[in-house]
Residue, then its C-alpha position, 0 to 999 in steps of 0.5 A: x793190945x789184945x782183941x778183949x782184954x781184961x781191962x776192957x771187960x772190967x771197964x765195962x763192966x763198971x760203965x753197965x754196973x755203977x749208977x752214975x758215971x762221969x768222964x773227964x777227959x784231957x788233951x790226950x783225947x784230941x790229939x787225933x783230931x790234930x789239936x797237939x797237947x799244949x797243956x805240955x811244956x816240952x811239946x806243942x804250941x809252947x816249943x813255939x811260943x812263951x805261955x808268959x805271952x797267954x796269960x790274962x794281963x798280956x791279952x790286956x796289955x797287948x791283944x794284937x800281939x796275943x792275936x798274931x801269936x794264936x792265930x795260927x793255933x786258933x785256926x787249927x782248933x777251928x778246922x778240927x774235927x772229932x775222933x773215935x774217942x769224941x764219938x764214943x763218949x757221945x754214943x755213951x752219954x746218948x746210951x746213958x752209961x756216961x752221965x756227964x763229960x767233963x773236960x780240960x779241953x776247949x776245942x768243943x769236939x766233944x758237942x761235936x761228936x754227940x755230947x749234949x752234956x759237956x761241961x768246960x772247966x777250962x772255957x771254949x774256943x767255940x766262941x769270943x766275948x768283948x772285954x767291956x760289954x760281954x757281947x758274944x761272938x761266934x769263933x768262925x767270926x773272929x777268925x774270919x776277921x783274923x784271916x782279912x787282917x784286922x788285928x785285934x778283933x773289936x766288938x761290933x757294939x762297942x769298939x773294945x777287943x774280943x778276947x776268946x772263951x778259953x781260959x787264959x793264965x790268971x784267969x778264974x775258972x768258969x761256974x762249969x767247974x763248980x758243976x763240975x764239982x758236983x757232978x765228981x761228987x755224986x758220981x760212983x764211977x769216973x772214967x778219966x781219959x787222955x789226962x795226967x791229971x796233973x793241973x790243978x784244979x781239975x785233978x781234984x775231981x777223981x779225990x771225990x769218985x771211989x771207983x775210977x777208970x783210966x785211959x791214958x799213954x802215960x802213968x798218971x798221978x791217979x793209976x795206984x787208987x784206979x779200979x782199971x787203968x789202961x795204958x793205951x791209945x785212947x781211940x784204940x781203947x774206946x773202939x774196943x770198950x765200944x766193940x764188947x758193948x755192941x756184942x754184949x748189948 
């Protein structure tokens, strides 16, 4: 890639010029941090695992089992920390170029990087709640009870198995993603990064944006309607969009 290529002025130029911009990032943005894309089936956690086995009606039928499998992934997206990318969009969104971040991710290095305004479409693995009373548990909690052996988790109030934020399998999506409707529906400019926009319902969002940007290895479903794509490491292409805007700010 070259030092300034045209596409990174072009992005540019529309993150200074358009009014609204929102980001929404997928498991590409977090590879870095060591987190692999288990959205993918040919790669990841499920060339470990059968994804049957993280769907809502297994955790309830057996949450030991859901445990001793995630465990070890748990685990990874509890000690990872934010890249280039995570802090780029945090110095964008703290600079008011980025309004919003909207994410299919759910390792929340994205409030660690900077973002204040982060919404989850897929939940989070900041945290666990309790099937029955709702209660809340931070994950540093329930890995720590993972780590002393007690499998499943139970809620200290009630007894019932704590099940993580994230969205399993079956699971409904959480009111972020209505937010996040809106939010792609008033928007000018989306900047989409690290995702093929190929789950749904989240590749619904760019049909609501006319001017789109984006940042990914790999052609997405969205690259003929985009202003600008670039096909590149996303750290890469953040640390350059951020050079221009720092020389030109």
């Amino acid at each position: 890639m070259a030092q300034h290529p045209k596409q990174i002025k072009e992005i540019v130029s529309l993150l200074t010029a358009c009014r609204y911009t929102v980001a929404l990032t997928g498991a590409g943005v977090s590879t870095k941090s060591g987190i692999p894309d288990f959205g993918r089936t040919d790669s990841g956690l499920w060339t470990r695992v059968n994804p049957e086995l993280f769907t809502i009606h297994s955790f309830l039928a057996d949450p030991a089992q859901f445990y001793h499998l995630g465990k070890d992934f748990f685990s990874m997206v509890g000690a990872a920390e934010p890249n280039l990318t995570h802090l780029a969009l945090g110095e964008l969104q703290q600079r008011g170029l980025v309004k919003t971040i909207i994410t299919q991710n759910i390792d929340g290095l994205h409030q660690q990087g900077g973002a204040e305004r982060v919404l989850e479409i897929h939940g989070s693995m900041r945290s666990a709640s309790c099937i029955q009373c709702k209660r809340r548990e931070a994950m540093e909690t329930v890995i720590a009870v993972l780590d002393a052996g007690l499998i499943p988790p139970l809620c200290s109030a009630c007894g019932a198995p704590l099940k993580p934020d994230a969205i399993l399998f079956g699971e409904t999506l959480p009111p972020d993603f209505e937010e996040a409707l809106a939010e792609a529906q008033q928007a000018d400019c989306m900047l989409i990064i690290g995702s093929s926009m190929q789950v749904f319902p989240a590749n619904m969002l760019p049909g609501f944006c006319k001017n789109l940007v984006i940042i990914n290895r790999e052609p997405t479903l969205f690259d003929s309607r985009a202003r600008v794509v670039l096909h590149s490491d996303t750290s890469r292409a953040m640390q350059l969009i951020m050079e221009h805007i720092n020389v030109h700010a």
